[in-house]
C-alpha positions in Angstrom: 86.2 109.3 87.5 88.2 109.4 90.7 87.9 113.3 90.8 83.8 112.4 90.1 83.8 110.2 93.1 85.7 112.8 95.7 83.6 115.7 94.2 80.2 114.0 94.9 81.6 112.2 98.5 82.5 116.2 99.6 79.0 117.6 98.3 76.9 114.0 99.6 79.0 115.1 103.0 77.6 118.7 103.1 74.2 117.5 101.8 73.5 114.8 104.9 75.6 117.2 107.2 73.0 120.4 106.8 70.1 117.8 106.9 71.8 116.1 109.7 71.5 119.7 111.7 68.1 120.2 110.9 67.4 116.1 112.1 69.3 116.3 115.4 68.3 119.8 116.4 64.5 118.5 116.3 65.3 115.2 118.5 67.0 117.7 120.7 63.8 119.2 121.5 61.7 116.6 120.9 63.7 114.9 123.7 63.7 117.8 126.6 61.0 116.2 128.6 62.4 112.6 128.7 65.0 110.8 130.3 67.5 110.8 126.6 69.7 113.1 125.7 70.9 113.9 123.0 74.7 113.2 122.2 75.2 112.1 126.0 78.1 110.6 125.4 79.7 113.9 124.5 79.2 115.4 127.4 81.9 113.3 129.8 84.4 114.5 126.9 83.3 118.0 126.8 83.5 119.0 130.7 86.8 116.9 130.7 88.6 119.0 128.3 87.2 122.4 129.6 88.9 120.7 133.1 92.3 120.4 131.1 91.8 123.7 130.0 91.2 124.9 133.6 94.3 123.2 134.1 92.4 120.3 136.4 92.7 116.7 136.1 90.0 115.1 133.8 90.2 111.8 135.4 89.6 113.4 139.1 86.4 113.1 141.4 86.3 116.4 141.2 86.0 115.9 137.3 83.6 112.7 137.7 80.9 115.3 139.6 80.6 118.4 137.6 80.1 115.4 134.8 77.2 114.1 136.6 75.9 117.6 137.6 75.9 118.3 134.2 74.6 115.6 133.0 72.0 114.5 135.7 71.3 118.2 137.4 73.1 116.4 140.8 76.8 116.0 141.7 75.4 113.3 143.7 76.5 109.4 142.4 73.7 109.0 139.5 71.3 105.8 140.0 72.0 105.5 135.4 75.3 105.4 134.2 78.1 106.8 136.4 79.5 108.5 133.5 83.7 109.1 133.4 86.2 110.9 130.8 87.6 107.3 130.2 89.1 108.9 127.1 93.5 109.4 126.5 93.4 113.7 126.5 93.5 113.6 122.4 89.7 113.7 122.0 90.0 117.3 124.3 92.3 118.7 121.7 89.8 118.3 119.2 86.8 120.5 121.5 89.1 122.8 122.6 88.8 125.2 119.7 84.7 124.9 120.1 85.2 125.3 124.1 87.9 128.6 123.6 84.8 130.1 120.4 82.5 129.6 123.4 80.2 127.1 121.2 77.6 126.1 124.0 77.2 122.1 124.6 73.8 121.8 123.3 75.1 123.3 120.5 78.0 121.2 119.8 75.8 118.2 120.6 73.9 119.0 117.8 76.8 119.3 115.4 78.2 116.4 116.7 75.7 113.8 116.1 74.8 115.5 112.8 78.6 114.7 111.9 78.4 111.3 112.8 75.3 110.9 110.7 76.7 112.6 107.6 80.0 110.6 107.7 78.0 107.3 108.0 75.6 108.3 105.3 78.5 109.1 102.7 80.2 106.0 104.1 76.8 104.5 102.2 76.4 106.2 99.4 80.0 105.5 98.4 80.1 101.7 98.5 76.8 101.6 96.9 77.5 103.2 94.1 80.9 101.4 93.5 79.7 98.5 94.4 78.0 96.1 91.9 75.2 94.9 93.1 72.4 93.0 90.6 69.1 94.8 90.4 71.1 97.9 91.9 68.6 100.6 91.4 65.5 98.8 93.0 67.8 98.0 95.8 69.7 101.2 96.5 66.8 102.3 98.6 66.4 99.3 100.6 70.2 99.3 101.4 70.8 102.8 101.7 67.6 102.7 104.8 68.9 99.1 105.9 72.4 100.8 106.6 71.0 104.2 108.5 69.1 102.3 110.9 71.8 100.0 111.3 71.3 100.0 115.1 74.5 100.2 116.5 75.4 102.8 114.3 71.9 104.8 114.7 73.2 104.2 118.8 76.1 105.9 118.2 75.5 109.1 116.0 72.3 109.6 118.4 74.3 109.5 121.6 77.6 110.7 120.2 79.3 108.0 120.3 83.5 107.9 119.2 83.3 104.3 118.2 81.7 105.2 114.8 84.0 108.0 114.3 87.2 106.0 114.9 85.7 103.2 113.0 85.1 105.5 110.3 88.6 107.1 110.1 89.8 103.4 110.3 88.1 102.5 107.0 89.0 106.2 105.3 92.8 105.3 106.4 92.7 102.2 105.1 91.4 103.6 101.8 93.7 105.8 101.7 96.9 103.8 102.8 95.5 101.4 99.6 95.7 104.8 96.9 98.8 105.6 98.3 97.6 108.7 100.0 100.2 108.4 102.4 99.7 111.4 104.6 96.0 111.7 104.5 96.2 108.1 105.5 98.7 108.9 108.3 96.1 111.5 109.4 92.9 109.7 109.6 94.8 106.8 111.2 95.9 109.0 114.1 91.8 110.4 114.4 91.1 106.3 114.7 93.1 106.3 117.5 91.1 108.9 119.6 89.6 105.2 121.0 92.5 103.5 121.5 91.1 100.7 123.2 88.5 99.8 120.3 91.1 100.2 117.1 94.8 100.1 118.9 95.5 96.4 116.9 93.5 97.0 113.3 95.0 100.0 113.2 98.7 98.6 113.8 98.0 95.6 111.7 96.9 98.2 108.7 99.8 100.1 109.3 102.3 96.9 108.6 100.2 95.5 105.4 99.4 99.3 103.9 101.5 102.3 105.2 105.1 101.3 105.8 106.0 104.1 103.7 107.9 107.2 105.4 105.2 109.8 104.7 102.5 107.9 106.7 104.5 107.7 109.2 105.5 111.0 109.6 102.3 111.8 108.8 101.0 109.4 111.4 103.4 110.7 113.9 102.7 114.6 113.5 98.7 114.5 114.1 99.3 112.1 116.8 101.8 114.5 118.5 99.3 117.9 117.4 96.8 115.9 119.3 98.6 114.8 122.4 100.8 117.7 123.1 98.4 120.4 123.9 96.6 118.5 127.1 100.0 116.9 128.2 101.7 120.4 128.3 98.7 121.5 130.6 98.1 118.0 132.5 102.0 116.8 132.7 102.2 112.7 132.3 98.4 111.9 132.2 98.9 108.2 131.4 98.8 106.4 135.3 95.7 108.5 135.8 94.2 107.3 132.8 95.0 103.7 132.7 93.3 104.4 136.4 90.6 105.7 135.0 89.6 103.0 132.7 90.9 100.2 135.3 87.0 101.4 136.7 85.3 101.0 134.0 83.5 97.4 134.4 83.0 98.5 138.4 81.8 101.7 137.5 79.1 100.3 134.6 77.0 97.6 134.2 78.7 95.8 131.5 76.7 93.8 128.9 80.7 92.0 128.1 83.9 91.8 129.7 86.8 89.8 129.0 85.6 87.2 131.7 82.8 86.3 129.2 85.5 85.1 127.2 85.5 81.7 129.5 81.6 81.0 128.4 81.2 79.1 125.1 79.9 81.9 123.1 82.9 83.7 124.5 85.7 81.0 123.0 83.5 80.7 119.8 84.1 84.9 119.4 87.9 84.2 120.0 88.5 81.2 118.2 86.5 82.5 114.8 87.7 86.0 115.1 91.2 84.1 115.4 90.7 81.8 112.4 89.5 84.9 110.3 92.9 87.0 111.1 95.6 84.1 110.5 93.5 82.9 107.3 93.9 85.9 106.1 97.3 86.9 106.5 98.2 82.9 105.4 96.5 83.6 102.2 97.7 87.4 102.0 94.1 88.5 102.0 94.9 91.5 104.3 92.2 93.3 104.3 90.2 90.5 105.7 92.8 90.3 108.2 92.6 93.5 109.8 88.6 93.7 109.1 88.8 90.4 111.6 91.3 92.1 113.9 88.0 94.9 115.0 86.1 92.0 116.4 89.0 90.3 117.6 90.4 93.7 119.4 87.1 94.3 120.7 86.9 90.8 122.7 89.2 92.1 125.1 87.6 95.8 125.9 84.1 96.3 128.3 81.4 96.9 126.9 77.9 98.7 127.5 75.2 99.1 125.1 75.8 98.3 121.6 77.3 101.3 119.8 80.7 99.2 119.6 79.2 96.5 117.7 80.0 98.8 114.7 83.6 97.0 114.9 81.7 94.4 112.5 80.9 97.2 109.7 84.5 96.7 107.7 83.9 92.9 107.9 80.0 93.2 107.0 80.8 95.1 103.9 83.7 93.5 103.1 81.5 89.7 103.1 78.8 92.1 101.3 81.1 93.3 98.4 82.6 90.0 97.8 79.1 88.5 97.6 77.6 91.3 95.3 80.8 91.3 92.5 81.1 87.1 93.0 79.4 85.6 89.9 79.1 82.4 91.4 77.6 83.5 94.3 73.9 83.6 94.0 72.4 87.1 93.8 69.6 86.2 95.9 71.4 84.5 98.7 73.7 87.6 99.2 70.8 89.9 99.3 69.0 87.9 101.9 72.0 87.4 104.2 73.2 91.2 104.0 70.1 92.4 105.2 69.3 89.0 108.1 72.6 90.9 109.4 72.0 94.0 109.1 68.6 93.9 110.3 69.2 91.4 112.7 69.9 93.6 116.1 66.2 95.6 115.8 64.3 92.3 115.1 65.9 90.8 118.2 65.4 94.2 120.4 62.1 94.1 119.4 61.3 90.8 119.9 63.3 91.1 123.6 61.1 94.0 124.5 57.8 92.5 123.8 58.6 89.2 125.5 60.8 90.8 128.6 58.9 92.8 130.9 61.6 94.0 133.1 65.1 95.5 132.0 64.0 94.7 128.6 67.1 97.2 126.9 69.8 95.3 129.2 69.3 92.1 128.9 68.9 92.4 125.3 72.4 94.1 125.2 73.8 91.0 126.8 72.2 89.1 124.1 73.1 90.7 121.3 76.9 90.3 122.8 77.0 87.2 123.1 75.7 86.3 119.9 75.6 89.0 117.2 79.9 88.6 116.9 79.7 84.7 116.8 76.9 84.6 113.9 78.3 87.6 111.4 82.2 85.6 112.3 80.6 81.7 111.5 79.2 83.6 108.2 82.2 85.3 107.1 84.3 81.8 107.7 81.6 80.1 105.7 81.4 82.1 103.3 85.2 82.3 102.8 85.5 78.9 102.9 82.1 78.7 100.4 83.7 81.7 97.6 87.1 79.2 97.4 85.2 76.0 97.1 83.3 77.1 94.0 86.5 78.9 92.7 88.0 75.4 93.1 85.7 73.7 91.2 84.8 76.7 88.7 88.2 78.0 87.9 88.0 80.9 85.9 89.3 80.2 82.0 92.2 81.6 80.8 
């Protein structure tokens, strides 16, 4: 069965990869005469590392402008987003081998975003078929769409966003830390870490619950130092640069949340749920609620833009779904409706904020969607958790 599962993961992989291709090759060019680009978001990282490779600093102003000229046409300060590396130099060790085979950057753009789209897509498939859901077959559909157009994934696979990626390798880590796949987790665990900022304390806190076991360690420690010793032979020490670099970041960018929203209600609400989630958790050694409350709880203290980092919810939001689906006492119905209320819940709102705002529509709606989106999907997970043990309580299952 296991062999069954990893055999049809690798072939749903190539499947959604090739039509992945095919998908973001066509918004490429449907795109060329608009303001969007496909896989921006790449494109900071790309000329960054081919700067490390020139042996120039990828945190520079000399850096900054052949960023914008490439992504704008201008080396003058853009009007949009003054786009930066922002990135620790391990993401350039992973495009170096595409920058040295002289892959161009429409090219890798392509492949990208089509990678992001497959991994999410096989992230699907996966936890619907093992899931037990009622009805499963007339509902595959609807969850398998619900979950693709998820919006801040669908933000970040068609910009080329990391956060889905490191979220991703967080989750396949934490699989495989669970099977005892101690180096494989070690490996994807380091690839989580490519955005430090968004998965530094899950990461450590699934480290201490799953992988204190010497191979993932070692494991752990060898892909971090394959990814970190190539730029810092070229760059020398990189890190007072970098923590420069992303010191910017909320003056650089108009940020929909920063950590000084954390003194608005909404913002103590986030902390104080997020909290509640991670110390219930470890009090009643349910640890993988713990470290899917310590994404949300990381993320309160890191900037953020548009809404591609929202996808720090998706191990708790399938984690609330699963326990729903496979709970007996939890009615089929109610975990249906409330799965796809949150999944569905970001478009309905942008929709409704663009045809009520007429100005800035987009931004304000990101600064809606910050300040609420975390504090609704945390106040279900608590009453849900606190729901699930109240019926146990009452129901206890016989002997």
């Amino acid at each position: 069965m296991k062999n069954n599962r990893f055999q049809l993961a690798v072939f749903g992989f190539i499947v959604f990869f090739i039509g992945g291709i095919f998908i973001m090759n066509y918004l490429q060019s449907a795109l060329q005469n608009t303001t969007m680009i496909l896989g921006v978001d790449l494109f900071p990282r790309w000329v960054g590392a081919q700067a490390i490779l020139d042996g120039q600093n990828p945190y520079s102003q000399e850096t900054r402008t052949e960023i914008w000229q490439t992504i704008y046409g201008s080396s003058e300060t853009p009007h949009g987003n003054p786009f930066g590396f922002y990135y620790p130099p391990s993401v350039a060790t992973l495009l170096f081998p595409f920058l040295l085979g002289g892959v161009s950057l429409e090219t890798a753009a392509v492949v990208w975003c089509a990678l992001l789209w497959a991994l999410w897509a096989v992230f699907l498939f996966l936890w619907l078929i093992v899931i037990e859901i009622p009805y499963k077959t007339r509902l595959l559909p609807l969850f398998l769409l619900s979950g693709l157009m998820f919006r801040p994934a669908f933000s970040n696979y068609l910009l080329g966003q990391y956060s889905l990626f490191c979220v991703l390798m967080l989750i396949l880590s934490w699989f495989c830390f669970k099977k005892k796949y101690w180096i494989l987790g070690g490996i994807f665990g380091a690839l989580a870490l490519i955005k430090i900022s968004l998965t530094a304390l899950p990461f450590a806190l699934l480290l201490t619950m799953y992988g204190r076991h010497w191979k993932a360690l070692v494991s752990f420690g060898l892909t971090s130092l394959i990814l970190y010793l190539p730029p810092t032979l070229i760059l020398g020490w990189w890190v007072p640069d970098f923590m420069s670099d992303i010191s910017r970041y909320t003056l650089d960018n108009a940020v929909a949340w920063s950590v000084v929203d954390l003194k608005t209600a909404l913002g103590i609400g986030w902390l104080f749920f997020a909290l509640i989630l991670l110390l219930g958790g470890l009090k009643f050694k349910d640890f993988d609620l713990a470290i899917a409350a310590a994404l949300p709880l990381n993320a309160i203290f890191v900037p953020h833009t548009a809404d591609y980092d929202l996808v720090v919810f998706i191990p708790l939001l399938f984690l609330l779904a699963s326990r729903w689906f496979t709970d007996t006492k939890f009615p089929a119905w109610a975990s249906i409706l409330a799965f796809s209320l949150l999944l569905w819940f970001p478009w309905v709102s942008l929709i409704t904020f663009v045809s009520v705002v007429t100005e800035f529509a987009v931004e304000h709606w990101y600064r809606f969607i910050w300040l609420t989106y975390p504090v609704i999907i945390l106040i279900v997970a608590i009453l849900s958790k606190f729901f699930l043990q109240r019926i146990r309580s009452l129901h206890p299952v016989q002997p």
